[in-house]
MARROGU-528088 format. One record per residue (C-alpha): residue number from 1; x, y, z. Coordinates in steps of 0.1 Angstrom, whole numbers, plus 5000, padded with zeros to 4 digits. Layout:
% MARROGU-528088
(NUM,(X,Y,Z))
...
END
This chain:
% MARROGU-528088
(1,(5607,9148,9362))
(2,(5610,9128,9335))
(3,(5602,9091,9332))
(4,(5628,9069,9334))
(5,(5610,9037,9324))
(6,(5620,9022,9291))
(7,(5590,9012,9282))
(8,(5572,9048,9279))
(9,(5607,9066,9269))
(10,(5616,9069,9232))
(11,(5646,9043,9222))
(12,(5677,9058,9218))
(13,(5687,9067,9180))
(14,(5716,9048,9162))
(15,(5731,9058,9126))
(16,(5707,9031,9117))
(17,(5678,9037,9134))
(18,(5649,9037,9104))
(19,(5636,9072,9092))
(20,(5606,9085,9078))
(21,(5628,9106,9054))
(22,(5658,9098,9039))
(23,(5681,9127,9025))
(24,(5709,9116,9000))
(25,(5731,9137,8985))
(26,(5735,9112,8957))
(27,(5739,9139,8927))
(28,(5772,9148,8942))
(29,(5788,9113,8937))
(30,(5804,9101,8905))
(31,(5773,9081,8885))
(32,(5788,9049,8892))
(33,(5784,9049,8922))
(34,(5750,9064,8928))
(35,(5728,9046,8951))
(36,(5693,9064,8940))
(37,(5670,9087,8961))
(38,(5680,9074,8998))
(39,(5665,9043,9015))
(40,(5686,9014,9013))
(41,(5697,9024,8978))
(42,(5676,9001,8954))
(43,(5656,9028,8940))
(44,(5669,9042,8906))
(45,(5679,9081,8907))
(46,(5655,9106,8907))
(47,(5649,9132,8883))
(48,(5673,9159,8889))
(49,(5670,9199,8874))
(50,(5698,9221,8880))
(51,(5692,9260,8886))
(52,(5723,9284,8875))
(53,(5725,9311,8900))
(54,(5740,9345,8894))
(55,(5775,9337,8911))
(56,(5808,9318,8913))
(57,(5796,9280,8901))
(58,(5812,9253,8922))
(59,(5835,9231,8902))
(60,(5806,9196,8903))
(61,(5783,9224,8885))
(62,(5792,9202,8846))
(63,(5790,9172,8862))
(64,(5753,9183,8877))
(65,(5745,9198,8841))
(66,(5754,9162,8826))
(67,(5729,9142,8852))
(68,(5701,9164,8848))
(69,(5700,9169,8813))
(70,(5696,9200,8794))
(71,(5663,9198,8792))
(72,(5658,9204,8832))
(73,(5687,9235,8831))
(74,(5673,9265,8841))
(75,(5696,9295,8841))
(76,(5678,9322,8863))
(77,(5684,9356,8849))
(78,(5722,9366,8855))
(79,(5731,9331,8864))
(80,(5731,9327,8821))
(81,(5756,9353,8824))
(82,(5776,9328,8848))
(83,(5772,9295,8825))
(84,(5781,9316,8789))
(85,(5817,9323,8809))
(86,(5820,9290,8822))
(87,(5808,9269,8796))
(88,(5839,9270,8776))
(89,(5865,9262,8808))
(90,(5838,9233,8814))
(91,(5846,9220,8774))
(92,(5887,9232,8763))
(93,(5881,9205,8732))
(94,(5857,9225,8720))
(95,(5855,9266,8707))
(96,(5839,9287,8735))
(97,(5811,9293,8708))
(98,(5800,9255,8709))
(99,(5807,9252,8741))
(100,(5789,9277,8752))
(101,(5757,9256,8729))
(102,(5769,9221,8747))
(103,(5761,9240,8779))
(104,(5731,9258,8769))
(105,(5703,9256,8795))
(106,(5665,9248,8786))
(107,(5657,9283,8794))
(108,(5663,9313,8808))
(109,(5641,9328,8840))
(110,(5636,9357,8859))
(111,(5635,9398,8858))
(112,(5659,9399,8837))
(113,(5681,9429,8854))
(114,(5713,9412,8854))
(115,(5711,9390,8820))
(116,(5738,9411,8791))
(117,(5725,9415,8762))
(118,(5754,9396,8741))
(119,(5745,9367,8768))
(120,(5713,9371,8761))
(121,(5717,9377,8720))
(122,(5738,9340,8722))
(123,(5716,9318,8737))
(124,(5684,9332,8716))
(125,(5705,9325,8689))
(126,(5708,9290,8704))
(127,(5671,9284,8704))
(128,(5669,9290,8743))
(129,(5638,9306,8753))
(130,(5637,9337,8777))
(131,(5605,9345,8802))
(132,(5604,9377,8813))
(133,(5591,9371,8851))
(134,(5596,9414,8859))
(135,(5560,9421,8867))
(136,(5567,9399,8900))
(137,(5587,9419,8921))
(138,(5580,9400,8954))
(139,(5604,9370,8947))
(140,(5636,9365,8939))
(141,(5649,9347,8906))
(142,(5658,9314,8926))
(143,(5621,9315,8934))
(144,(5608,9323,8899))
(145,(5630,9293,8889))
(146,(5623,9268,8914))
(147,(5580,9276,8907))
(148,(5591,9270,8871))
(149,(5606,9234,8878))
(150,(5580,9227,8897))
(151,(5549,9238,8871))
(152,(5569,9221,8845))
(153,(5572,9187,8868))
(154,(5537,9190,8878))
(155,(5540,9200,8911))
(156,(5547,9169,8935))
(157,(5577,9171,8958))
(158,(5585,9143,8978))
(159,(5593,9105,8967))
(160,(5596,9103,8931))
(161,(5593,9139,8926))
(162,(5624,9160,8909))
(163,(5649,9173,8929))
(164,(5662,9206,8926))
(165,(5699,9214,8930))
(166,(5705,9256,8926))
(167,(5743,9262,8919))
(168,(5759,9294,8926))
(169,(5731,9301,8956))
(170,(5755,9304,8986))
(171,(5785,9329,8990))
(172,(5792,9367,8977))
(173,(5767,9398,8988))
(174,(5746,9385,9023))
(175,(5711,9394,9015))
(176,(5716,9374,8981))
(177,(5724,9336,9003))
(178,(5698,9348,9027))
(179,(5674,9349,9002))
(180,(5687,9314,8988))
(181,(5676,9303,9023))
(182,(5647,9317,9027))
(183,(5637,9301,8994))
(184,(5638,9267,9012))
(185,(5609,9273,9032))
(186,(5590,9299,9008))
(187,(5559,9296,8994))
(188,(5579,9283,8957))
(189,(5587,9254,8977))
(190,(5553,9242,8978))
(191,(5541,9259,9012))
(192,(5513,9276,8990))
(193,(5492,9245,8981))
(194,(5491,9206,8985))
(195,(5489,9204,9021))
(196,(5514,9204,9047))
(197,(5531,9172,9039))
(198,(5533,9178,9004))
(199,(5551,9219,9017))
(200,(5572,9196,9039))
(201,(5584,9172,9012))
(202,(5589,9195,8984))
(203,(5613,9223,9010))
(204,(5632,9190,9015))
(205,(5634,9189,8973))
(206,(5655,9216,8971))
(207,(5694,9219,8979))
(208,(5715,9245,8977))
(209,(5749,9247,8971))
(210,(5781,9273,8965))
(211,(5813,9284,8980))
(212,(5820,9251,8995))
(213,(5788,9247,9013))
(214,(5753,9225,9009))
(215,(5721,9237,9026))
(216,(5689,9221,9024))
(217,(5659,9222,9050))
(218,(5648,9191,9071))
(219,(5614,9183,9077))
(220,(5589,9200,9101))
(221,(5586,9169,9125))
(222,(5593,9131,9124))
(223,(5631,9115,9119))
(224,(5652,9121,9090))
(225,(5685,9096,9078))
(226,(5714,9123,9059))
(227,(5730,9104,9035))
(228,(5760,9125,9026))
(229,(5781,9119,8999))
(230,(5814,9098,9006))
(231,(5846,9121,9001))
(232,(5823,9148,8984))
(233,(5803,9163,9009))
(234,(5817,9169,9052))
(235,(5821,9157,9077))
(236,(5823,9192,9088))
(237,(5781,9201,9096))
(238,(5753,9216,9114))
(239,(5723,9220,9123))
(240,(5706,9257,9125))
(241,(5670,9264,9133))
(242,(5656,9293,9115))
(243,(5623,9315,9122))
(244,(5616,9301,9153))
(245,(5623,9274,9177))
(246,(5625,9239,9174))
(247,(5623,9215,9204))
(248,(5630,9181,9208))
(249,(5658,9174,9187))
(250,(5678,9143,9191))
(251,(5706,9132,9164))
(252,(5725,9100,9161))
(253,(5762,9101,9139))
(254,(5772,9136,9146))
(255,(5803,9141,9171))
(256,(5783,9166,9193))
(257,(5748,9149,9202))
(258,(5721,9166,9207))
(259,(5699,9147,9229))
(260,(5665,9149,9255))
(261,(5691,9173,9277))
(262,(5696,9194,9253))
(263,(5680,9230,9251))
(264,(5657,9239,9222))
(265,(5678,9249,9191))
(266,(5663,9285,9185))
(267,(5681,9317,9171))
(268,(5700,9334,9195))
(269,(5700,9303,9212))
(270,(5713,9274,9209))
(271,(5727,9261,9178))
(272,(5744,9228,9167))
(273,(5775,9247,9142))
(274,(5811,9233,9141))
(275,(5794,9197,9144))
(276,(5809,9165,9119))
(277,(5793,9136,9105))
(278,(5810,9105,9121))
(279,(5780,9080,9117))
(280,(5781,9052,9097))
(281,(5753,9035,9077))
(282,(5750,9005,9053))
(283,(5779,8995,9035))
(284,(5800,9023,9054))
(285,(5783,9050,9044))
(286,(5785,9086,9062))
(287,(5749,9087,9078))
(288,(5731,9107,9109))
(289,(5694,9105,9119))
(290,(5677,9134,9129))
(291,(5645,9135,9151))
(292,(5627,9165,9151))
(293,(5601,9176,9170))
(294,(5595,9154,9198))
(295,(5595,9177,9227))
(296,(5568,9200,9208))
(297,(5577,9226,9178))
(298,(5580,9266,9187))
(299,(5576,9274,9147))
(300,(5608,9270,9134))
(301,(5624,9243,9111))
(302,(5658,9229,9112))
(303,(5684,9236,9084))
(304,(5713,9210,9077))
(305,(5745,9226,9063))
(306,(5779,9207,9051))
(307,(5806,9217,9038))
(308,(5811,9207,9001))
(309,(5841,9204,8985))
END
């Protein structure tokens, strides 16, 4: 039976109990209003790059394109396709040939069996280079890209480190967004070298979003703060364990509690879906803490979703 005593159980959590990770979905908010990487929001923002994916872009797509910079675009093989046609809905002052320029990305990555050859033919003629990533047939493009960013960055994940938003990853065939989320915990998200809190750090680096939805991966173990974005992103959430199961998880600001009483989340168990943010944080900011791991791990990690609009 478990201990009741105070003093050897763990406090409960609040929406402002103190984390060891702080997730903030800070891109998503207008730039005004941006309150940096997470914790307490004194830190400027971080380094953003933006990966195109090869499907329908959500509508803050130009807005992500604006804060990273063109410099940290990377269009992964048929997602150039995507931002040629977009580009010029994205600019109406301008002809769809310079705005399709304006919203040239830095380069262009992957097998390159969905890129057209006019799509291609344009942005060569814009000066974009084009690396031909065919002989690696055992990942996808999103992963090409996202070991790109992270060669380019120099590595790292984590605090200060770049954060990588792919657009387009989520929605149309299945196997495609299962991929996308199967890139979060992949070896191209830093699981193949630097330890495993620098794999930890750099899966949480990497968000996905499309079709209305954000997915990104929480950390193996400890306590995490979501910071979602105010009026952007939920309150409509969950949380799903993948490739295994994951015990001991508590949560604090979501309307259906997971708590010591709970069963392990585990596929084809239990999962935490049709859940809502209703937390609140500093300065009446949407906010739940996660703990992870406390009752022992069974090899799986937690994935947070929210709907995106």
């Amino acid at each position: 039976m478990r201990d009741s005593d105070t003093r050897t159980s763990p406090p409960p959590l609040t929406p402002a109990s103190p984390a060891d990770t702080t997730l903030s979905s800070w891109f998503l908010e207008k730039e005004e209003k941006t309150r940096g990487n997470g914790a307490a929001g004194t830190a400027p923002p971080r380094s953003l790059s933006l990966i195109i994916l090869n499907h329908d872009l959500p509508p803050v797509t130009p807005a992500l394109f604006a804060r990273a910079g063109r410099a940290r675009v990377v269009a992964a093989d048929g997602g150039a396709n995507r931002l040629y046609e977009a580009a010029p809905g994205w600019a109406p002052h301008l002809s769809p040939a310079d705005a399709r320029a304006a919203f040239a990305p830095a380069v262009i990555v992957g097998d390159l069996d969905s890129l057209s050859p006019a799509v291609a033919s344009f942005y060569a003629g814009a000066g974009v280079p084009v690396l031909d990533c065919s002989a690696d047939q055992d990942s996808t493009d999103l992963e090409k890209a996202v070991t790109y960013v992270r060669k380019k960055e120099g590595g790292g994940g984590g605090d200060g480190g770049v954060l990588i938003v792919a657009a387009g990853a989520l929605g149309g065939r299945l196997d495609h967004s299962l991929a996308a989320l199967n890139a979060l915990f992949s070896g191209c998200c830093g699981r193949d070298g630097g330890g495993a809190a620098a794999s930890a750090a750099a899966a949480c680096d990497l968000v996905l979003l499309g079709d209305g939805n954000l997915a990104r991966a929480l950390p193996a173990a400890g306590t995490v703060a979501i910071e979602p974005a105010p009026g952007v992103e939920g309150p409509a959430c969950g949380l799903v364990a993948l490739g295994g199961v994951v015990a001991g998880v508590r949560t604090a600001g979501l309307a259906w509690e997971l708590s010591d009483a709970s069963p392990p989340l585990a596929w084809g168990g239990l999962q935490s879906t049709s859940n809502a943010v209703v937390g609140v944080g500093q300065g009446g900011r949407p906010r739940v803490v996660v703990e992870v791991g406390a009752g022992g791990g069974g090899g799986g990690r937690l994935l947070w979703v929210s709907e995106c609009r």
